[in-house]
Structure formats: structure tokens, C-alpha cells
LOKOLKE-324772 format. One line per field, with one value per residue (C-alpha): residue number from 1; residue in one letter; x, y, z. Coordinates in steps of 0.5 Angstrom, whole numbers. Layout:
<atoms>
num [NUM, ...]
residuo [a, ...]
east [X, ...]
north [Y, ...]
up [Z, ...]
</atoms>
This chain:
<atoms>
num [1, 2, 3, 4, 5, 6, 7, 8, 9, 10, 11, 12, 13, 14, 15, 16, 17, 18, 19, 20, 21, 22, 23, 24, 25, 26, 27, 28, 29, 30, 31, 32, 33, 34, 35, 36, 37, 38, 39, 40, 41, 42, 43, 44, 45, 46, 47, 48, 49, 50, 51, 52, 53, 54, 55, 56, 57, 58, 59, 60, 61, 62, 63, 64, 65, 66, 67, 68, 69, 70, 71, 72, 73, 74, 75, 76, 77, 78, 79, 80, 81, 82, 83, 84, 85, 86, 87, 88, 89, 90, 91, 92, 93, 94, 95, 96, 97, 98, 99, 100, 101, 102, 103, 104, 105, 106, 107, 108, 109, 110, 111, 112, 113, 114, 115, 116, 117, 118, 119, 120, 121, 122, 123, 124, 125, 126, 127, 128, 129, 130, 131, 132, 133, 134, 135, 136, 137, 138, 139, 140, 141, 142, 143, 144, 145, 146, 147, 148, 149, 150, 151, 152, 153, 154, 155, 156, 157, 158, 159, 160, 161, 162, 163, 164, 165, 166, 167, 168, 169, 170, 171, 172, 173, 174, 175, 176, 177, 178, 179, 180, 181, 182, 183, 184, 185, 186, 187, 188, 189, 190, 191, 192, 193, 194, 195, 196, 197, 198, 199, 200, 201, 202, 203, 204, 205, 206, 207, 208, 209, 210, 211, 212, 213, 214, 215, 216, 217, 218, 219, 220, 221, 222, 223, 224, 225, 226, 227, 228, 229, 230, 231, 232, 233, 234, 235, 236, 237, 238, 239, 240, 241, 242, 243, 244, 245, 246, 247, 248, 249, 250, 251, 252, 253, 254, 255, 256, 257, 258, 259, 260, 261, 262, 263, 264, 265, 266, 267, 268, 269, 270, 271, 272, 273, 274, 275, 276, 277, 278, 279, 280, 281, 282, 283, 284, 285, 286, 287, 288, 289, 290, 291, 292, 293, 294, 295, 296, 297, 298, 299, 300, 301, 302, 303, 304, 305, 306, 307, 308, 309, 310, 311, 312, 313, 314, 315, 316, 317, 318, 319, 320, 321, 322, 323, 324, 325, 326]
residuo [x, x, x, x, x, x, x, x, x, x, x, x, x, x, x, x, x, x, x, x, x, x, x, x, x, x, x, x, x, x, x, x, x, x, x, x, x, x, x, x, x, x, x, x, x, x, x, x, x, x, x, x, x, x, x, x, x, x, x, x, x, x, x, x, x, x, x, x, x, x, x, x, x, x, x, x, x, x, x, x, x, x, x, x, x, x, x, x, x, x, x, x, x, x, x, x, x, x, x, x, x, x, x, x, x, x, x, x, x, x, x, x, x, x, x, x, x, x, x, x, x, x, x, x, x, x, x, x, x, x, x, x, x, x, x, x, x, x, x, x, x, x, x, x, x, x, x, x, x, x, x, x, x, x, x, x, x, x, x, x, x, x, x, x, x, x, x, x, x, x, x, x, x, x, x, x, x, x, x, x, x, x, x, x, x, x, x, x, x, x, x, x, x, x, x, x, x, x, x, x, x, x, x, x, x, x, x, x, x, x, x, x, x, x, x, x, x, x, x, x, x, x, x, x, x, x, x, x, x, x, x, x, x, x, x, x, x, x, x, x, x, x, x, x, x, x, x, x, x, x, x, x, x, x, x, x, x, x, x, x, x, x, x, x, x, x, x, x, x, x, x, x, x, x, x, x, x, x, x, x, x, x, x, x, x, x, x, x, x, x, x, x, x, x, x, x, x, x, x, x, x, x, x, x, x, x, x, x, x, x, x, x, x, x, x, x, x, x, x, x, x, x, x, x, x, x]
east [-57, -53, -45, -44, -40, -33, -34, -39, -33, -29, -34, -34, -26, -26, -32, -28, -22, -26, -28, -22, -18, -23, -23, -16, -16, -22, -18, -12, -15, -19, -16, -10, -3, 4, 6, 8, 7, 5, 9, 8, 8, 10, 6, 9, 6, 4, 5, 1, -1, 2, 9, 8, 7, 14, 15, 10, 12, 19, 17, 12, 6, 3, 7, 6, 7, 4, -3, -4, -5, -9, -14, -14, -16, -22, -24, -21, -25, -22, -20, -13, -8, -7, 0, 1, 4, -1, 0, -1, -3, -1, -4, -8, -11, -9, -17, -15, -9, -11, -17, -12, -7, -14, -14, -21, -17, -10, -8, -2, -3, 4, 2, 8, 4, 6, 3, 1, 6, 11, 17, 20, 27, 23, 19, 25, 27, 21, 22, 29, 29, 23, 27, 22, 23, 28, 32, 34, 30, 32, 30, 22, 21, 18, 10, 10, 7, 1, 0, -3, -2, 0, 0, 6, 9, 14, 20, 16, 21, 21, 21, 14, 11, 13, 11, 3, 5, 6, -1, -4, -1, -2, -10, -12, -9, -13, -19, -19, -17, -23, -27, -23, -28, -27, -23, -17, -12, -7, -8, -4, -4, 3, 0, -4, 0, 6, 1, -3, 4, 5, -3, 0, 5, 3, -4, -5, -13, -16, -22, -17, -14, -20, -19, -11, -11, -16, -11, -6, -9, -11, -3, -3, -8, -5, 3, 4, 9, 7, 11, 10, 15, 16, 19, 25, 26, 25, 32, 36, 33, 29, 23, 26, 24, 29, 30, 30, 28, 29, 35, 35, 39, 35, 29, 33, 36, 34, 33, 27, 23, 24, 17, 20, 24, 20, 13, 9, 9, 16, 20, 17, 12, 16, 12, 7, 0, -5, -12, -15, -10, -11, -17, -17, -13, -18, -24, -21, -26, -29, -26, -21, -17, -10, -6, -6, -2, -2, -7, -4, -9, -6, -10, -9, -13, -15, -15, -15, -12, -5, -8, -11, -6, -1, -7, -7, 1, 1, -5, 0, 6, 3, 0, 8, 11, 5, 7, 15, 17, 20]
north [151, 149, 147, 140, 142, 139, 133, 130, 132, 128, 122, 122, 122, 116, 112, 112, 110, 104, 103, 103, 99, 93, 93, 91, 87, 83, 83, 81, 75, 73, 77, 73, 72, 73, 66, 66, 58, 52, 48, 42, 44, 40, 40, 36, 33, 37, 44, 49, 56, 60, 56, 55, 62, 65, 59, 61, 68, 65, 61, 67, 63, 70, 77, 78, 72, 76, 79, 72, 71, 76, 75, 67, 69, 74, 70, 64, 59, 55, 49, 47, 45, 38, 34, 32, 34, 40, 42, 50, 54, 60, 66, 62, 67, 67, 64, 59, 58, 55, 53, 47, 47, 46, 39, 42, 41, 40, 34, 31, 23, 20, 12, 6, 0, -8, -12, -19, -25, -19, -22, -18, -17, -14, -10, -8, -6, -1, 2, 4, 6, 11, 18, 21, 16, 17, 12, 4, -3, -10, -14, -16, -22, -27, -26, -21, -15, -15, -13, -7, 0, 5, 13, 17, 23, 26, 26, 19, 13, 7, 3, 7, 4, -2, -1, -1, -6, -11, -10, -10, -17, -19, -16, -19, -26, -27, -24, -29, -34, -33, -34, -41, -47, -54, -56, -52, -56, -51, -53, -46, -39, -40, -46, -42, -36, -41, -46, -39, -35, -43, -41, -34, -35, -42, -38, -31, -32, -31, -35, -41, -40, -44, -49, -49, -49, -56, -59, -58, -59, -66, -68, -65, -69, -76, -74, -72, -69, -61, -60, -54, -50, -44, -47, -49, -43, -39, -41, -39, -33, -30, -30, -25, -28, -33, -31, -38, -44, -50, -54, -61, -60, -55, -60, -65, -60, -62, -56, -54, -49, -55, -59, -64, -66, -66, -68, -63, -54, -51, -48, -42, -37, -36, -29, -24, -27, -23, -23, -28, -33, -33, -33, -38, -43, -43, -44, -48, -52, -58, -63, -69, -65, -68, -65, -59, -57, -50, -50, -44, -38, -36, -41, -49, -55, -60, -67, -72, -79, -79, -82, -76, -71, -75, -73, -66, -65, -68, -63, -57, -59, -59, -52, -50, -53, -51, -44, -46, -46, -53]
up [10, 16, 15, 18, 25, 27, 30, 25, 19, 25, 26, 18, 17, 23, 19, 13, 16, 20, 12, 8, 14, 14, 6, 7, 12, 9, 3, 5, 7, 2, -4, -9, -4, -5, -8, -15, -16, -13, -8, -3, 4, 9, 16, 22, 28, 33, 29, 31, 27, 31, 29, 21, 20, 20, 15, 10, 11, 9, 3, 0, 2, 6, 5, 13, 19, 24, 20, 17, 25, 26, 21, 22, 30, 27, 21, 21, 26, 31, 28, 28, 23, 21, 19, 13, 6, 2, -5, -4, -11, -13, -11, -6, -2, 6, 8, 2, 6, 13, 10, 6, 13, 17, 12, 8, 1, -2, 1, -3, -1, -4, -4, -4, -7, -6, -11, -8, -8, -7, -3, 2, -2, -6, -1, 2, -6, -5, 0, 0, -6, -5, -4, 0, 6, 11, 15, 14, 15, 14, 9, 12, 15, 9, 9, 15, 9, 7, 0, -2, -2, 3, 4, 7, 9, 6, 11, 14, 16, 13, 20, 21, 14, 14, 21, 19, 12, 18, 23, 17, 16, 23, 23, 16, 19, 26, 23, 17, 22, 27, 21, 19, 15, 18, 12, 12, 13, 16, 24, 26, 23, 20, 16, 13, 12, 8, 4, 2, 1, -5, -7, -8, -13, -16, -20, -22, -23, -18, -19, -19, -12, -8, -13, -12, -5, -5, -9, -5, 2, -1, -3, 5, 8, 3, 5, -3, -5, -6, -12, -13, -17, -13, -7, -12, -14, -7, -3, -10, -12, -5, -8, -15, -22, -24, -31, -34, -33, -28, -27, -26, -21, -17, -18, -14, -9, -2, 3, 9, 1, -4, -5, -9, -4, 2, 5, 8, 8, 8, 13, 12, 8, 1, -1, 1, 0, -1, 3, -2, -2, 6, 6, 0, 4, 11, 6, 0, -6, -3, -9, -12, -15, -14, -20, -23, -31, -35, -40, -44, -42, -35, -32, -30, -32, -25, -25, -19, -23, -25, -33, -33, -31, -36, -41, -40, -40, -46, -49, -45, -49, -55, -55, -52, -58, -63, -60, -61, -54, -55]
</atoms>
């Protein structure tokens, strides 16, 4: 039997070489990496691969900037990382790793939430006290927020999220407005913004607040008082809960918010409403309805004479009493 020459021993000692290199390579990048736990892993705008390798390198994400480069170049695809902030597991493995800077999985979305008929003081509250925030605002102009929640970046201003609370608002409100019923008696998007932002504040069913803004578009159109206790409450407190109950000095209190004093809307918005409370204000309930009382379950009972109002208070402050409220 002929001994295999030189050559074919060389041949062979290069392929297992070749061999054994392209196991490692395709094991380093898809067997377990370096890092021993989970970390959140800032990426900024306009990064590039190239430029978060150090930094992975640095936090133990990968052993080597340079081969994680290298095998994404090979066997990585062309698509480029994303901002955003990404929870990397331990011993992810570097294919793993740019699968998730890429934007495929491992997004962390940190959310800042403004309940409707939030008022801006506390808006600003919010905001300020989300740690992972950077930068100051002012307190937000009263009804320029709309309600809902929002995603952010770590590192993110405070200015660039308030920043799209206020499109939102300012979105919502033309569009709803463009779609505005013949009823409405707001004759400008602000009229509607403070009538819904009092809608807001004076219900918390939603199935009530269509009715809620045809009874106070019917006081409107009569030059009734609105009567609404909430813009008593507004200039004292900026929107904050009061804590106790109202004054009688403060019933009769003259400013451009309290109701109980002045005809038509206030100045100004006394909250953030929500889409439904606009959308309420621009389509209301076609009804009578000129008074309106709490009936003990979250909600109100309507009336359009003053007899029957008178009625149904009575009715309110025997339940209150039954409670041992009075």
C-alpha cells in the first residue's frame, strides 16, 4: 500500500486547520458569551455597530470588539442597529447580541402614563419625578396634554416627551373637530377643549359624558350658570384634589374658573381631558336635561325642572345620611 506523499499530509493538516478555525469562529458566534447577567443596554441615535462594539467589549457583552465585528460582517446581515434601550440576557450569544441591537428582540419599553382629567401640576409632577429623565419643563399649559401613555428612552428629555403628549393633543383636537356634530355649542376648538376638560372632571362614567355635555351645552345656550363644582375648586388648588369639602366662601368666590359666579365657560381648560370627553362635547346627547345630582353608585341622575331636580336631591342626601356622611 502506497504511503500518503507530503503534500497530501499537508493538504490534510491545512483542511483540519480550516476545520477546527471555522468551528470556533461559528462557535463564538453562536455558542454562550462572556456576560454573566442581564443588563439594559443603552443604544443612542445615529449609532453604528462599529462604534457599540468597544462598549460591549467594555460591559462584558462580548470577549472581543473586533471578532464580534468580524463575524457580524460574515454572518451577520446587513441591517443596522436601532436606538432604543435593550435588555441583554446572560451568556447571550454574539449572533443573539446583534439580533437584539438590530431591534428583533429585547426592546425594554419604559412607559410614563397620564390618566385622563390629570391636570398639568400634576403632569409636571410626573415627569419630573421619572428619574430616568433628563432635563426641566414648566408646568404644561392647562389642557395642552393629551391623556394616555407614553414610551421613552432612557436618557430621554423631559422637553421631548411632553413635546409629543402636546401633538397628540393638538392632533386629537383637529381631528375631532373636522368630525364636530351641528349641536355642539363649542364655536371654536378651545370651547371645546375647557367645556370637555369641566365634562372630564364632572363624571367618571363614561357612559354618562355625552349626557353630561348636553346638559351643560343646554345651560350654555339658556345663559345658565354652569355650576360646576370643579371650577370652584381649580383656582385653589390647580387642579390637585382639595382634601375636604367646599367652602362657602369659595362657592361665592368671583374669579375667570368659578362657575357659580360667572355665565358661560372659563378662561381657560381646568384639566387634561381625554379624547372622549372631546369627542363628547363635539357630539353631545340630544336631551332636556338641565340638572344633574349624584345618585350614589359613581354616576348622576338628570332632570330638566327644577321640581324634579329638588327631588332627586333629596333622594341624594337621604342616601348620604343612610351612609353617615351628614
Amino acid at each position: 500500500m502506497k504511503r500518503p506523499g507530503k503534500l497530501m499530509i499537508l493538504a490534510l493538516a491545512v483542511a483540519l486547520v480550516a476545520a477546527g478555525w471555522a468551528v470556533h469562529f461559528l462557535y463564538g458566534w453562536y455558542g454562550p458569551g462572556p456576560l454573566a447577567k442581564d443588563i439594559s443596554f443603552l443604544v443612542p441615535e445615529g449609532s453604528s455597530l462599529s462604534g457599540l462594539a468597544p462598549e460591549l467589549e467594555k460591559e462584558g457583552v462580548v470577549a472581543s470588539a473586533t471578532t464580534f465585528k468580524a463575524r457580524a460582517r460574515l454572518l451577520g446581515g446587513s441591517a443596522g442597529v436601532k436606538a432604543g434601550e435593550f435588555t441583554i440576557p446572560a451568556h447571550a450569544s454574539a449572533s443573539q447580541v446583534l439580533r437584539i441591537l438590530q431591534g428583533e428582540e429585547g426592546v425594554t419599553r419604559r412607559m410614563v402614563t397620564v390618566p385622563e382629567g390629570m391636570p398639568s401640576i400634576m403632569v409636571y409632577d410626573r415627569l419630573m419625578g421619572q428619574k430616568l429623565l433628563t432635563g426641566s419643563i414648566s408646568v404644561p399649559r392647562e389642557g395642552s396634554i393629551l391623556p394616555d401613555s407614553y414610551d421613552f428612552q432612557r436618557g430621554e428629555s423631559r422637553a421631548g416627551v411632553l413635546a409629543r403628549m402636546q401633538k397628540a393633543m393638538d392632533r386629537t383636537l383637529a381631528e375631532l373637530w373636522e368630525q364636530r356634530s351641528s349641536d355642539t355649542v363649542a364655536k371654536t376648538p378651545q370651547e371645546a377643549l375647557i367645556l370637555a376638560s369641566i365634562v372630564e372632571k364632572e363624571t367618571g362614567k363614561p357612559s354618562e359624558r355625552k349626557m353630561v355635555a348636553g346638559l351643560y351645552s343646554n345651560r350654555l345656550r339658556k345663559g345658565m350658570l354652569l355650576q360646576a363644582d370643579p371650577t370652584i375648586i381649580y383656582p385653589i388648588t390647580r387642579g390637585k384634589p382639595l382634601g375636604r369639602r367646599i367652602r362657602q366662601s369659595e362657592i361665592q368666590a368671583v374669579n375667570d374658573y368659578n362657575t357659580y359666579t360667572m355665565t358661560g365657560l372659563p378662561k381657560g381648560p381646568i384639566t387634561n381631558p381625554g379624547r372622549d370627553s372631546i369627542e363628547a362635547v363635539l357630539n353631545p346627547a340630544k336631551t332636556d336635561a338641565l340638572y344633574m345630582v349624584a345618585d350614589g353608585t359613581g354616576g348622576h341622575v338628570f332632570a330638566s325642572t327644577l321640581e324634579e331636580h329638588n327631588a332627586n336631591v333629596s333622594k341624594w342626601f337621604a342616601i348620604r345620611k343612610q351612609r353617615g356622611e351628614l
